[in-house]
N, CA, C and O atoms as CSV, one atom per row, in Angstrom:
chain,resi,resn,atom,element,x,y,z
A,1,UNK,N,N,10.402,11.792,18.935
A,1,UNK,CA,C,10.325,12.223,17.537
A,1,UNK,C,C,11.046,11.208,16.650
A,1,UNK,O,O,12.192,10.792,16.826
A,2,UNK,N,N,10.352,10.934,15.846
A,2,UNK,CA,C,10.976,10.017,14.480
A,2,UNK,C,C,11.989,10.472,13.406
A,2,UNK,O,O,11.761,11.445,12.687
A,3,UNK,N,N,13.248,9.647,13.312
A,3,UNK,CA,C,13.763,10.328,12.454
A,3,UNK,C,C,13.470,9.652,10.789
A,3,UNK,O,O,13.915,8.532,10.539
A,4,UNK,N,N,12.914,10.216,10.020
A,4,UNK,CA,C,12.863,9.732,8.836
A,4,UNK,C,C,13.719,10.272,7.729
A,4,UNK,O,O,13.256,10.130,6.597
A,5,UNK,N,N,15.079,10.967,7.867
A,5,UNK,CA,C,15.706,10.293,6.824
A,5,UNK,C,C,16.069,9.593,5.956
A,5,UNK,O,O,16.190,9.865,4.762
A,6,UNK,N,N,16.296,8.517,6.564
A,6,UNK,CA,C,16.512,7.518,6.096
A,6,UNK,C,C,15.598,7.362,4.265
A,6,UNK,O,O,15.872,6.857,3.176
A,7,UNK,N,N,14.984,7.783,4.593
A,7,UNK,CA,C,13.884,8.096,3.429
A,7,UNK,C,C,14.945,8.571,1.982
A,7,UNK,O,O,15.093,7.992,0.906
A,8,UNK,N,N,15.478,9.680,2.440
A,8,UNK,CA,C,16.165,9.994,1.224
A,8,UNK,C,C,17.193,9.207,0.493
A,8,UNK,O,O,17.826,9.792,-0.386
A,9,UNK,N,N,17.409,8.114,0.712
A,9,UNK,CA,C,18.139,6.631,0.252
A,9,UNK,C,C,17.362,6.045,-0.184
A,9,UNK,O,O,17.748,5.233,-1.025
A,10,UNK,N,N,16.004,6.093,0.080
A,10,UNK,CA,C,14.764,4.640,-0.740
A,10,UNK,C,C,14.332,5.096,-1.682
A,10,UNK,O,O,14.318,6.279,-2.023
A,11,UNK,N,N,13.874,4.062,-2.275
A,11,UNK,CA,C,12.915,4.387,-4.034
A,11,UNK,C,C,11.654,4.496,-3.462
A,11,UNK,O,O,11.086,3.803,-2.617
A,12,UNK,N,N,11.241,5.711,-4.208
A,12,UNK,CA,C,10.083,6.047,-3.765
A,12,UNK,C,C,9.084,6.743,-4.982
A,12,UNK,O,O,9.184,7.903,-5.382
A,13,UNK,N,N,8.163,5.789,-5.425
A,13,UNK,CA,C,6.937,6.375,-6.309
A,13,UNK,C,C,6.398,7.556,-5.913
A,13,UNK,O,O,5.843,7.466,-4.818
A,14,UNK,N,N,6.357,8.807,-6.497
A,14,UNK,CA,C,5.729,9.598,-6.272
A,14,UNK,C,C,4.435,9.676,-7.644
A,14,UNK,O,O,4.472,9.080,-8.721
A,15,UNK,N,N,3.468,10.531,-7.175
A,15,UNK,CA,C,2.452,11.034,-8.152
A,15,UNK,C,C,1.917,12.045,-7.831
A,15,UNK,O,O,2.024,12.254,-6.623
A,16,UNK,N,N,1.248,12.961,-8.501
A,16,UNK,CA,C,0.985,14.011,-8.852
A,16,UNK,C,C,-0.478,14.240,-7.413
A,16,UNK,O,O,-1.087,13.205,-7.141
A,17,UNK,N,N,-0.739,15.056,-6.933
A,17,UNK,CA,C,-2.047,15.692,-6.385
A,17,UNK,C,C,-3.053,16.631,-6.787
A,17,UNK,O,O,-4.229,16.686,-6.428
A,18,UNK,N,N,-2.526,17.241,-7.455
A,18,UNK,CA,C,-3.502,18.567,-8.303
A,18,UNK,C,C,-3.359,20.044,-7.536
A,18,UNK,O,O,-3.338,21.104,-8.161
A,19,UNK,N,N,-3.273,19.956,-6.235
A,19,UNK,CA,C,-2.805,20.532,-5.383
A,19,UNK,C,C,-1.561,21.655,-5.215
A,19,UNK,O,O,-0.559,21.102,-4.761
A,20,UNK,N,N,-1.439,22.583,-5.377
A,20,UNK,CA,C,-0.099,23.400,-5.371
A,20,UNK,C,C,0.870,23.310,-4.357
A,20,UNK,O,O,2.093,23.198,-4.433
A,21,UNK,N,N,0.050,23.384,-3.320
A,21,UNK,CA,C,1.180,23.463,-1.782
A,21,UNK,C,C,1.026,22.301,-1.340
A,21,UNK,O,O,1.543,22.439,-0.232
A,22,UNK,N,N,0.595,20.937,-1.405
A,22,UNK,CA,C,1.291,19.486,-1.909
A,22,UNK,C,C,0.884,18.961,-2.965
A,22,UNK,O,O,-0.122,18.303,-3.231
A,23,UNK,N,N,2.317,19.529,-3.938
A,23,UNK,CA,C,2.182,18.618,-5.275
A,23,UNK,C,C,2.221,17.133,-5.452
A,23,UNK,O,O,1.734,16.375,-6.290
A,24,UNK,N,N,3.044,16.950,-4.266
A,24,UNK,CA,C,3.154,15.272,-4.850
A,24,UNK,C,C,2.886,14.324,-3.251
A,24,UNK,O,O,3.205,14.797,-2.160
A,25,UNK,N,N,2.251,12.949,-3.426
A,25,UNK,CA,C,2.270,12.252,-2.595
A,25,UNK,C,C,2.410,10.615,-2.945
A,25,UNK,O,O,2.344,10.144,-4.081
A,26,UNK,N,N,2.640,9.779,-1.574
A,26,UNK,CA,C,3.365,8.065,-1.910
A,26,UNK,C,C,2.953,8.125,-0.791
A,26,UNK,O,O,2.685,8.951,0.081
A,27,UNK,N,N,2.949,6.317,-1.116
A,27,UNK,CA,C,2.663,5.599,-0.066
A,27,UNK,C,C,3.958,4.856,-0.219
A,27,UNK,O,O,4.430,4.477,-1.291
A,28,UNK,N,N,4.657,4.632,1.377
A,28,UNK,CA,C,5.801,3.708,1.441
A,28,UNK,C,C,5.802,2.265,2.760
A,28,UNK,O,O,6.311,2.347,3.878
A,29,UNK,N,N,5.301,1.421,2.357
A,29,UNK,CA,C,4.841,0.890,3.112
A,29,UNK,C,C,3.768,1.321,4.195
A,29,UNK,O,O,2.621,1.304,3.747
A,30,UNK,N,N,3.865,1.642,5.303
A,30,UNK,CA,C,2.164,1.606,6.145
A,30,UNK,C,C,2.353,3.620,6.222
A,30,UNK,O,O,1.441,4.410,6.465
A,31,UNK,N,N,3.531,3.893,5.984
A,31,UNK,CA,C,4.173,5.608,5.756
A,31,UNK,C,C,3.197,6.580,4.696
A,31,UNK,O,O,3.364,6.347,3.499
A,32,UNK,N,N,2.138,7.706,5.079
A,32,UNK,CA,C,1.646,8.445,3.813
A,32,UNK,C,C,2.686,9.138,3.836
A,32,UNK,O,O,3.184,9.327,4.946
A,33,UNK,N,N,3.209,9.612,2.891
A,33,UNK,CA,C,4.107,11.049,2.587
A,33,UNK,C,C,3.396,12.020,1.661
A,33,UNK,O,O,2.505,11.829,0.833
A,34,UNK,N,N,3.932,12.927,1.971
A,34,UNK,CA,C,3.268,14.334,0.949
A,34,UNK,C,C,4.227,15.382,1.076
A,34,UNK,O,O,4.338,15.867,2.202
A,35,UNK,N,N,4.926,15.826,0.183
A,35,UNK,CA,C,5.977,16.948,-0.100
A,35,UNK,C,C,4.797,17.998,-0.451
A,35,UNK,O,O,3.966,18.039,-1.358
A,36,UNK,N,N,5.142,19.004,0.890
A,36,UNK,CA,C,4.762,20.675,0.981
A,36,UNK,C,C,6.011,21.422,-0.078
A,36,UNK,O,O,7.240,21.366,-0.118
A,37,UNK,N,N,5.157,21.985,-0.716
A,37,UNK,CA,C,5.548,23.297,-1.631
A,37,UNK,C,C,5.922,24.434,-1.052
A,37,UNK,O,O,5.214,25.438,-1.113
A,38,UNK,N,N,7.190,24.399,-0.366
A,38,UNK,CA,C,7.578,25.625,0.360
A,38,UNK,C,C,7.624,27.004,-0.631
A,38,UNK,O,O,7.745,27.120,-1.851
A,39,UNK,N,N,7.474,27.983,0.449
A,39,UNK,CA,C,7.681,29.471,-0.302
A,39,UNK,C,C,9.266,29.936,-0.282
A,39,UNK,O,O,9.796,30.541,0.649
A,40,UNK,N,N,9.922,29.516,-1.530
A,40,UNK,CA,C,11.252,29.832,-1.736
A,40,UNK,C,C,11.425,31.203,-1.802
A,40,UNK,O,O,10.516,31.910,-2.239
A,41,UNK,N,N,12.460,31.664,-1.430
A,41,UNK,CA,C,13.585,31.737,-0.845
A,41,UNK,C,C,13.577,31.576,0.672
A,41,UNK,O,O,14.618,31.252,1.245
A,42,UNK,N,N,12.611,31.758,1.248
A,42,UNK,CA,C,12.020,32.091,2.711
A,42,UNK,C,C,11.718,30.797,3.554
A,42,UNK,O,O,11.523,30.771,4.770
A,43,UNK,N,N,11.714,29.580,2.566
A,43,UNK,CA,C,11.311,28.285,3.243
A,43,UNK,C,C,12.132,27.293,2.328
A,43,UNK,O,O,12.850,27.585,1.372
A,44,UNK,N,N,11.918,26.349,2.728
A,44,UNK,CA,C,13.122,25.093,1.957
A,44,UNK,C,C,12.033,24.705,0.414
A,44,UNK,O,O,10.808,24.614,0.501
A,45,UNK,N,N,12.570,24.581,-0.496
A,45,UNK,CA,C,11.647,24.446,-1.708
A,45,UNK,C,C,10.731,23.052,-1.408
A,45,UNK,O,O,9.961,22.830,-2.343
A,46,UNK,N,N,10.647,22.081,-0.324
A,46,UNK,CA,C,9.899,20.980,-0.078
A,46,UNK,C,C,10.014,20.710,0.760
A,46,UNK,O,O,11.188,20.640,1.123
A,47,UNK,N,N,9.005,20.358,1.704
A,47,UNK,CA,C,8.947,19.987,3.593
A,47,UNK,C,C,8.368,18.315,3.261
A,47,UNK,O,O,7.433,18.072,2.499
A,48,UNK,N,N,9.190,17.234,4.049
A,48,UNK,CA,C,8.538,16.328,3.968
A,48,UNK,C,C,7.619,16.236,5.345
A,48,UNK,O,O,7.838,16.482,6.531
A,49,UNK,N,N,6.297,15.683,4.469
A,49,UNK,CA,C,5.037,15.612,5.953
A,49,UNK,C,C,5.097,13.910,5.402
A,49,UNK,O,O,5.106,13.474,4.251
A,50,UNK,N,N,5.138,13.072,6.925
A,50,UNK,CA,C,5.013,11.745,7.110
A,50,UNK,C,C,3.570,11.393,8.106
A,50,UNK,O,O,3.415,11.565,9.315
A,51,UNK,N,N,3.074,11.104,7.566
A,51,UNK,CA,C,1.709,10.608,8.565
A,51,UNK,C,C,0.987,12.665,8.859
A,51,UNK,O,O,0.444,13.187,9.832
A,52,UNK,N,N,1.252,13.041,7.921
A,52,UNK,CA,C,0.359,14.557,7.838
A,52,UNK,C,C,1.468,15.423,9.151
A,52,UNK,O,O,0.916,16.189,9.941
A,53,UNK,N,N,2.939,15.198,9.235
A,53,UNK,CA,C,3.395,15.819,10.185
A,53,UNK,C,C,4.313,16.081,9.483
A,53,UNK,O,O,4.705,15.179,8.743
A,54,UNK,N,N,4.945,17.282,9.444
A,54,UNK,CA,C,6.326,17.868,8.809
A,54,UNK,C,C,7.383,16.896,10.128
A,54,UNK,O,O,7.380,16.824,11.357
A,55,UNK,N,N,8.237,16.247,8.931
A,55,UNK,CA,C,9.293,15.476,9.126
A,55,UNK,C,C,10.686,16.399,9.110
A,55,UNK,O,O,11.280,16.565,10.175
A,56,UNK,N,N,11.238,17.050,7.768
A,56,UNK,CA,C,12.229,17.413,7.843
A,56,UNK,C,C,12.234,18.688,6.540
A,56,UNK,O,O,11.004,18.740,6.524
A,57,UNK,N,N,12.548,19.492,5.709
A,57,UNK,CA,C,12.852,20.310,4.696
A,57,UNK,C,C,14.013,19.495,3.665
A,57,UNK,O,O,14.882,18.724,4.071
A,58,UNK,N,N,13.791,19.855,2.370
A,58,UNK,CA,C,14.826,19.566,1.342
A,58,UNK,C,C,14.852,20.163,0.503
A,58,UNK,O,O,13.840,20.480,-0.122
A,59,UNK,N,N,16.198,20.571,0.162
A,59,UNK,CA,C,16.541,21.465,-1.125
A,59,UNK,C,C,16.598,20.651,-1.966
A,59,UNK,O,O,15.812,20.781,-2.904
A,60,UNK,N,N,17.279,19.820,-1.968
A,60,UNK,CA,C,17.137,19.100,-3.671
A,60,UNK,C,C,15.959,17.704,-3.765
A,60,UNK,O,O,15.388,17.593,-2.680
A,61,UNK,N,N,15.698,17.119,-4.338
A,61,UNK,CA,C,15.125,15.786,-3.876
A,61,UNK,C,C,15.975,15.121,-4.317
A,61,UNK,O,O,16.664,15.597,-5.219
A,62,UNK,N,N,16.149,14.199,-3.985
A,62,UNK,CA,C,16.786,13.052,-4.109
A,62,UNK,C,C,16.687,12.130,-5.191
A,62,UNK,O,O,15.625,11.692,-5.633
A,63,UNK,N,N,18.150,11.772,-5.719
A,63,UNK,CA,C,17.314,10.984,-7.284
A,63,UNK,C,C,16.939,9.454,-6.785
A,63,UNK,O,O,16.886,8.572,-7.643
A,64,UNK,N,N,16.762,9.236,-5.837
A,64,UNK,CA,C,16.281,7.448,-5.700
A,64,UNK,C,C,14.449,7.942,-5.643
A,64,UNK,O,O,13.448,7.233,-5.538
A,65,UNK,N,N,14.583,9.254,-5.750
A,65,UNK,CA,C,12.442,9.226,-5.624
A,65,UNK,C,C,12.289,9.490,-7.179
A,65,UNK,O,O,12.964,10.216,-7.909
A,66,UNK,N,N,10.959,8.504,-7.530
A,66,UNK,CA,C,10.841,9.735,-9.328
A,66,UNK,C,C,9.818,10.225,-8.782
A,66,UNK,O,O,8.951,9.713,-8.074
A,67,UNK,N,N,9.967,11.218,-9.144
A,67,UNK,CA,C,8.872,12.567,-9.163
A,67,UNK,C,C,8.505,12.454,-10.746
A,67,UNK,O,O,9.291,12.395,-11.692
A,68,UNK,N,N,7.251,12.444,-10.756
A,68,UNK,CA,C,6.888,12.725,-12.346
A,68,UNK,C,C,6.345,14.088,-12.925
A,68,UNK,O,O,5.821,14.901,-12.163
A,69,UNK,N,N,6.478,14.345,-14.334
A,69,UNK,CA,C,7.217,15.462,-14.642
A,69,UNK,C,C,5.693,16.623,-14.711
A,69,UNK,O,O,5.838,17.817,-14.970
């Protein structure tokens, strides 16, 4: 298993999907990412999926990603 942490330290372009339960997705080098729209309180408010595989959960995001508004 891969650890991708490391992730939450890099700058990372995000953009919009249209999508509710993944709002946002980037490309980070050869990496797709796509933040799942968890069901809060019951799930972490964002699951990161790396290559379409849940990587890890996050409560806050991180300010080195912009998320646009």
């Amino acid at each position: 298993m891969n650890n991708y942490e490391w992730l939450l330290q890099t700058k990372i372009a995000w953009t919009r999907t249209g999508n509710p339960k993944f709002p946002f997705r980037a490309q980070h080098g050869a990496l797709r990412l796509e933040l799942y729209s968890g069901d809060w309180p019951s799930e972490n408010p964002y699951t990161l999926y790396v290559d379409g595989t849940p990587a890890f959960g996050i409560g806050d995001l991180p300010a080195t990603w912009s998320i646009p508004e």
